[in-house]
C-alpha positions as CSV (number, residue, x, y, z in Angstrom):
1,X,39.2,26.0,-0.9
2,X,37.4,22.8,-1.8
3,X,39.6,20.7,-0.1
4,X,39.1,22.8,3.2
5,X,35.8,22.5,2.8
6,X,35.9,18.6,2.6
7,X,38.6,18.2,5.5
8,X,35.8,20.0,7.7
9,X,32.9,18.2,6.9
10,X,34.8,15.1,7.4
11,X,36.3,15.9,10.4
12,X,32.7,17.0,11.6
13,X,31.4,13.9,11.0
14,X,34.0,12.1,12.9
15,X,34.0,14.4,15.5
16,X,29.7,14.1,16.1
17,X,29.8,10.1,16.1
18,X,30.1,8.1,19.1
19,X,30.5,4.6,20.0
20,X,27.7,2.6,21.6
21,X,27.6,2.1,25.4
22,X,28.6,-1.0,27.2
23,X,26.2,-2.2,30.2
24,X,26.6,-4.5,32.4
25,X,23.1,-7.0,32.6
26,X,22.7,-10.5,33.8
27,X,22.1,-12.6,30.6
28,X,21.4,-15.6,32.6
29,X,18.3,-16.4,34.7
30,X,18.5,-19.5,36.6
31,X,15.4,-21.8,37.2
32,X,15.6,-23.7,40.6
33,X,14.0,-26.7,40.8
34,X,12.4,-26.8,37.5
35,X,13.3,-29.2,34.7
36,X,14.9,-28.8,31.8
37,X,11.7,-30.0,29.8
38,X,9.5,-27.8,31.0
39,X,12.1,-24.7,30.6
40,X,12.6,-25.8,27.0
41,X,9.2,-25.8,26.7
42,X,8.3,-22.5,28.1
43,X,11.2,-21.2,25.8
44,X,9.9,-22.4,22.4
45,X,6.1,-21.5,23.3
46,X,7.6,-18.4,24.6
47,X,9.2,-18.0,21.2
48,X,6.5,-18.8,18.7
49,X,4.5,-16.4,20.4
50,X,6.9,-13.5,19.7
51,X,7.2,-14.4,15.8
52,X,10.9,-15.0,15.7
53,X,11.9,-16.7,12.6
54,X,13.5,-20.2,14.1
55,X,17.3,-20.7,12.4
56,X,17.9,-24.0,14.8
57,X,15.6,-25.9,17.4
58,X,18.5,-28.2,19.0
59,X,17.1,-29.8,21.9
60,X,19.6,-31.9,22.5
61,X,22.1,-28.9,22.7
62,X,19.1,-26.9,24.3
63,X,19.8,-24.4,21.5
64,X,17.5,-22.3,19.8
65,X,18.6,-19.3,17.1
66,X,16.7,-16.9,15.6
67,X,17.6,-15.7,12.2
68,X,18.8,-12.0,11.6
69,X,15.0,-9.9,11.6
70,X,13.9,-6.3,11.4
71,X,14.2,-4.9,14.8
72,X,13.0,-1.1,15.4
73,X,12.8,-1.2,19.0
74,X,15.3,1.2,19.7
75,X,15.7,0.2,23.3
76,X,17.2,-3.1,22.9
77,X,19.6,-2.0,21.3
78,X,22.5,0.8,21.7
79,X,24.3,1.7,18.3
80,X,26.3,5.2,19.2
81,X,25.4,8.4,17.5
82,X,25.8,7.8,13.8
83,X,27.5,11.4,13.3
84,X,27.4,14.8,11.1
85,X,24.5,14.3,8.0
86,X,24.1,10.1,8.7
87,X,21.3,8.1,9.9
88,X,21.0,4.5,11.1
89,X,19.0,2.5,8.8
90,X,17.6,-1.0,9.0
91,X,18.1,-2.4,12.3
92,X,18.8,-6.4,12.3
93,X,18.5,-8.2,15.4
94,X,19.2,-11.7,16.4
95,X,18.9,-14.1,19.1
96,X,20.8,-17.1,20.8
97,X,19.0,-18.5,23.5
98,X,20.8,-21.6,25.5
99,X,19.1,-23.9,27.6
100,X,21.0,-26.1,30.3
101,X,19.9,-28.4,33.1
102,X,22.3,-27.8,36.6
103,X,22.7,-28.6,39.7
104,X,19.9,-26.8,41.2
105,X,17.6,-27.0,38.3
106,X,18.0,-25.4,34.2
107,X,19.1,-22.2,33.3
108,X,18.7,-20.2,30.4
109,X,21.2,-18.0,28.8
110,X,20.4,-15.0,26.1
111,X,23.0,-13.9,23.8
112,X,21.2,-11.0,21.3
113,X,23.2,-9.7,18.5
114,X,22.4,-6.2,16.6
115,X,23.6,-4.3,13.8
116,X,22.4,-1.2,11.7
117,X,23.5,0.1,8.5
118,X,24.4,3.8,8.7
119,X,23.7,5.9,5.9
120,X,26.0,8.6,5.5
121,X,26.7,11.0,2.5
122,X,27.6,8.5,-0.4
123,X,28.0,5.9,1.7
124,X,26.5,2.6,4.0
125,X,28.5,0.8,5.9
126,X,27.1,-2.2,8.8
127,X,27.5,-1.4,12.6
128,X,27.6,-3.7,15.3
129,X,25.8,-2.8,18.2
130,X,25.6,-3.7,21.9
131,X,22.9,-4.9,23.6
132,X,20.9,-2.6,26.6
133,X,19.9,-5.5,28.5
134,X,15.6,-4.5,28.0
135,X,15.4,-7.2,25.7
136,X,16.9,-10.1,27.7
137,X,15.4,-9.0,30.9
138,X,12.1,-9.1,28.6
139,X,12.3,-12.5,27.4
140,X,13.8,-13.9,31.1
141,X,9.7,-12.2,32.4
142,X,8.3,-14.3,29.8
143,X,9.7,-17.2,30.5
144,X,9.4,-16.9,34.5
145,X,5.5,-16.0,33.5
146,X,4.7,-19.2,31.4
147,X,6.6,-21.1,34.3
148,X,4.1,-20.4,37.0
């Protein structure tokens, strides 16, 4: 009886999880006519005034990384359902943000990374989760904002 009682509850808590939801989102914002310095520097001031802890300034890559910080905005961020009796638990968030002079003018590419820990019974385990796009389309405003 105990063991029919533990194949439910497990396969309940398969059953209730899901998987997070792809979207499709434009994770490039291109900058015509304006020059790589002054996108770089509307980045970094655009960055410093968010409070992101700075992994790598790399101008000369026109790379800039955040290191992995608390991020409980829920609508960056799409992790699934975590399933029967679990929770998601310290969300982690991180940022790549490139920076590239074209033809036309510079460009500026967000790559943001997330992860949560879900907390089920007797047991934590990290998940990857995908990005909603609110986040990048955030930080591509800011950057349009300190460019004008």
């Amino acid at each position: 009886m105990r063991w029919l009682l533990t194949a439910i509850v497990l396969l309940a808590s398969v059953a209730c999880a899901s998987a997070p939801v792809a979207r499709d989102f434009d994770d490039v914002s291109d900058y015509r006519a304006v020059s790589f310095t002054e996108v770089w520097d509307a980045v970094v001031v655009m960055s410093g005034d968010q409070n992101w802890a700075i992994e790598t300034l790399d101008r000369d890559r026109g790379l800039i990384t955040t290191e992995w910080t608390s991020a409980d905005n829920v609508s960056y961020r799409d992790c699934g359902v975590p399933g029967f009796r679990a929770t998601h638990i310290d969300p982690m968030g991180r940022l790549d943000l490139v920076v590239r002079e074209t033809d036309n003018g510079t460009s500026v590419t967000v790559t943001t990374n997330w992860r949560v820990t879900r907390n089920s019974v007797n047991s934590l385990a990290s998940v990857e989760c995908l990005s909603t796009g609110t986040l990048e389309r955030e930080l591509h405003d800011a950057v349009r904002l300190r460019l004008r």
